[in-house]
C-alpha positions in Angstrom: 92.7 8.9 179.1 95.3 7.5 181.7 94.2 4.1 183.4 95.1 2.1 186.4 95.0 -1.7 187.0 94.8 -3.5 189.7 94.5 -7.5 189.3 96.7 -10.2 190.9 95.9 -12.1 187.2 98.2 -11.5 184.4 95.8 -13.2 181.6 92.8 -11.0 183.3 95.2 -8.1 183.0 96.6 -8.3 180.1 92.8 -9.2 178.5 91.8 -5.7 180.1 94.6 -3.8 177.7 94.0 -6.2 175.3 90.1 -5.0 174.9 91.3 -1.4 175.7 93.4 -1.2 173.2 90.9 -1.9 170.2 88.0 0.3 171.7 89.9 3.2 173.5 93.8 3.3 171.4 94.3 6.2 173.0 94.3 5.3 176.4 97.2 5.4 178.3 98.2 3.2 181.3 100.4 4.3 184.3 100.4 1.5 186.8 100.0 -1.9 187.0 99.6 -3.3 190.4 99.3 -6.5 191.7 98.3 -6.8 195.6 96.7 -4.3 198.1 99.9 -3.3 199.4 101.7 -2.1 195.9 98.3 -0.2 195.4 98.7 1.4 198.6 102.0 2.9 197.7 101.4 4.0 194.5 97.6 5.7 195.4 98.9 7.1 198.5 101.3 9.1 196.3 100.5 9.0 192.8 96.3 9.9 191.4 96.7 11.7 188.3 94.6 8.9 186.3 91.1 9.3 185.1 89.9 5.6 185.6 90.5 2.9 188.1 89.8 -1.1 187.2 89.7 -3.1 190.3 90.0 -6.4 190.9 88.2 -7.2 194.3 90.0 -10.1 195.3 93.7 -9.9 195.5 96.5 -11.9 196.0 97.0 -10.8 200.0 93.4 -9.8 200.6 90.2 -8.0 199.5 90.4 -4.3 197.6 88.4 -2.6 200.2 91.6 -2.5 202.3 93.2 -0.1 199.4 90.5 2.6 200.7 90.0 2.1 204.3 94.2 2.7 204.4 94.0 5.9 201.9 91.3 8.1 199.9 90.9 7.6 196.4 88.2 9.8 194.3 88.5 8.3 191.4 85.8 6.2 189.3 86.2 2.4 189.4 85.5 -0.1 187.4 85.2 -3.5 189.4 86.2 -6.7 188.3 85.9 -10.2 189.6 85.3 -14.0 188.9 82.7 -14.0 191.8 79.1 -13.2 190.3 77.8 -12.9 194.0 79.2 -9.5 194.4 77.2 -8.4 191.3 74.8 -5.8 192.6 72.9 -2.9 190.4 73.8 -0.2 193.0 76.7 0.2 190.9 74.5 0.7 188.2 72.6 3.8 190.5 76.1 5.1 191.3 77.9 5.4 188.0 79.9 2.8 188.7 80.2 -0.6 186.8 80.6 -4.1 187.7 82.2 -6.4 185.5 82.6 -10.2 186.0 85.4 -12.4 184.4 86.1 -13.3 181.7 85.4 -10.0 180.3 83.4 -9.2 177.3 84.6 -6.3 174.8 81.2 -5.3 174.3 81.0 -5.0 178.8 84.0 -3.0 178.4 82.8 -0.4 176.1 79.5 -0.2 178.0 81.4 0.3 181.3 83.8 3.2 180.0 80.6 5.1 178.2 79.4 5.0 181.6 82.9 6.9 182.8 82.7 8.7 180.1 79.5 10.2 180.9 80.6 10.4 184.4 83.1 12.6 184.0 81.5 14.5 181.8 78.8 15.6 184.5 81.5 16.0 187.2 79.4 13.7 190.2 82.1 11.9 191.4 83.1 14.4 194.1 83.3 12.6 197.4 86.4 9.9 197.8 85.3 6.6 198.5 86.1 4.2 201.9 85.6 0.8 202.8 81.8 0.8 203.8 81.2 2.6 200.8 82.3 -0.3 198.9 80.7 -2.2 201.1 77.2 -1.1 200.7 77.5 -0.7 196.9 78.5 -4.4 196.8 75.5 -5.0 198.8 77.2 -6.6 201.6 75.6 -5.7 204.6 76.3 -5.6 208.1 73.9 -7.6 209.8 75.0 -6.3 213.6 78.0 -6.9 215.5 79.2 -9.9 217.3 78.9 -9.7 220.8 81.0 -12.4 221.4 83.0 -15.3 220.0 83.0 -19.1 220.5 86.6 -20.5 220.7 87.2 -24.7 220.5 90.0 -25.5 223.8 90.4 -29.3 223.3 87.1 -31.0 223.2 85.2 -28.1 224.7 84.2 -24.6 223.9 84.1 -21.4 225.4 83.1 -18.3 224.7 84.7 -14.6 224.7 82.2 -11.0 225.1 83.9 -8.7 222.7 84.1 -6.1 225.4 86.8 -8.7 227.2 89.2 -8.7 224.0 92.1 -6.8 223.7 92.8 -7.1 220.4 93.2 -9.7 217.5 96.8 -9.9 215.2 97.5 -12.0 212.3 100.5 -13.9 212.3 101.4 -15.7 208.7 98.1 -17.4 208.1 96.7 -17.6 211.7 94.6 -15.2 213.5 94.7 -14.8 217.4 92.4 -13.3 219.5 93.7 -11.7 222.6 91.4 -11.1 226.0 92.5 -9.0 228.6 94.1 -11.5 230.8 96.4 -12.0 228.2 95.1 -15.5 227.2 95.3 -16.4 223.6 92.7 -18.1 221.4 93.4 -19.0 217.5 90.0 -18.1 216.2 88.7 -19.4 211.7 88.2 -15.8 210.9 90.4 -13.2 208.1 91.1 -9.4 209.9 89.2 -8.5 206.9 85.9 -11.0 207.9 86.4 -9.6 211.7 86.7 -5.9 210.8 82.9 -6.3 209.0 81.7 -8.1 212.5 83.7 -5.7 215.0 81.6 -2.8 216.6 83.8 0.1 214.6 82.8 2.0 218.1 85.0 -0.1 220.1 87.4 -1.4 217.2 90.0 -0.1 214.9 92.4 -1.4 212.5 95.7 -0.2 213.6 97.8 -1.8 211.1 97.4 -4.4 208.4 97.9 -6.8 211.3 96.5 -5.7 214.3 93.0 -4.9 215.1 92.1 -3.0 218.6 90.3 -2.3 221.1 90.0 1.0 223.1 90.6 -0.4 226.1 93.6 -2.5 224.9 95.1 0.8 224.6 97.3 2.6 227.3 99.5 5.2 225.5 100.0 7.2 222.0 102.8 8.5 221.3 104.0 10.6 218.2 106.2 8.7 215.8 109.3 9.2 213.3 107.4 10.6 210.0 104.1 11.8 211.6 103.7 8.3 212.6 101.7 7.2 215.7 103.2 4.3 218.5 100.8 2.3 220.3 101.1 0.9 223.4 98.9 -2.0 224.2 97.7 -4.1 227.6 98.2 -6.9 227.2 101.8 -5.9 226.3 102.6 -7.1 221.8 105.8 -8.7 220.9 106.6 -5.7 218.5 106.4 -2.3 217.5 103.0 -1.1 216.7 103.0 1.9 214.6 99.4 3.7 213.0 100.9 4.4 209.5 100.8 8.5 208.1 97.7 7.9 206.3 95.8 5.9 208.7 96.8 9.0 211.7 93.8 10.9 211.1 91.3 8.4 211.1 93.0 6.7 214.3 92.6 9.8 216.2 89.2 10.4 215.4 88.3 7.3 216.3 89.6 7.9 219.7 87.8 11.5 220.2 84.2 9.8 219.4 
């Protein structure tokens, strides 16, 4: 069986082959990947594995990013320090949970479970983001209508139908209205994509959330790539990536 990993830890990683190797020697590993982007690359061009483990925090941001950027239809195998993303959906869905550190006799238990479920051929459909979502049982609890932003000693608040779009810079994340006026705002992309009305909003890049009335043009790209072109006006080149084209544009036909 041909295994990838995915964890930012290299004593959780190399615990994982560790316990592999004594219950499953003849497993075979093919990638060993470290952050979301790395297992962006190497998904978006390489699946010819039978079983994914997946850490769910990584070192520049949370797994689900790995499947709202590409499709993967592969079983996983979760892994995490957290113990309040253990949920026993996974249990209803084939697909197991296990928390760190990990116990040989967890690890069997979990690949009898692949085992099984590749035997009776279920796992058919390619997961996304709110499918991890809901089997982790986070669930979204309605979208914010609006956002409350400290100026000085006072506070003011912003409808989301009057923001343009938020970017990260570095550590900092901005939201911009439609006058062009700039607010620094305590939220991740990730935490604001779960909050965002997905009607109105869409993760252009890894940076950049959008939306639809930020946006004034789309152009075709170098390498099936899209261009963006946003008012207010960003400080860079916006480009919807190959894999994320698709998606993009079928956001925009709703």
């Amino acid at each position: 069986m041909k295994f990838v990993i995915i964890e930012d830890e290299p004593h959780a990683r190399n615990e994982i082959k560790r316990i592999l190797t004594k219950i499953e020697p003849q497993h075979q590993i093919v990638a060993e990947l470290e952050s979301v982007s790395e297992a962006i690359e190497y998904l978006g061009l390489n699946q010819d594995f039978d079983l994914l483990f997946l850490d769910i925090q990584l070192s520049d941001g949370l797994s689900f990013d790995i499947f709202n950027e590409i499709k993967v239809n592969k079983p996983v195998i979760f892994t995490t320090a957290y113990n309040d993303y253990a949920i026993k959906a996974f249990e209803l869905n084939s697909i197991d949970y296990l928390l760190k550190p990990i116990e040989p006799n967890q690890l069997q238990k979990a690949l009898e479970k692949f085992k099984e479920l590749n035997t009776q051929n279920k796992q058919k459909t390619p997961f996304n983001g709110d499918d991890l979502r809901a089997l982790l049982g986070i669930e979204k609890k309605g979208y914010k209508s609006r956002f409350l932003i400290k100026i000085g000693d006072q506070f003011k608040y912003i409808p989301a139908q009057e923001i343009a779009y938020f970017y990260a810079d570095r550590n900092t994340i901005y939201l911009v209205d439609l006058e062009q006026k700039k607010y620094i705002v305590d939220y991740r992309l990730d935490q604001l994509e779960e909050q965002l009305n997905p009607t109105d909003f869409f993760r252009v890049t890894r940076s950049y959330i959008v939306h639809i009335q930020s946006i004034v043009k789309v152009h075709k790209y170098f390498n099936s790539r899209l261009s963006l072109e946003l008012k207010p006006e960003v400080g860079e080149q916006l480009l919807v990536s190959r894999i994320k084209v698709e998606s993009f544009l079928a956001w925009l036909d709703k």
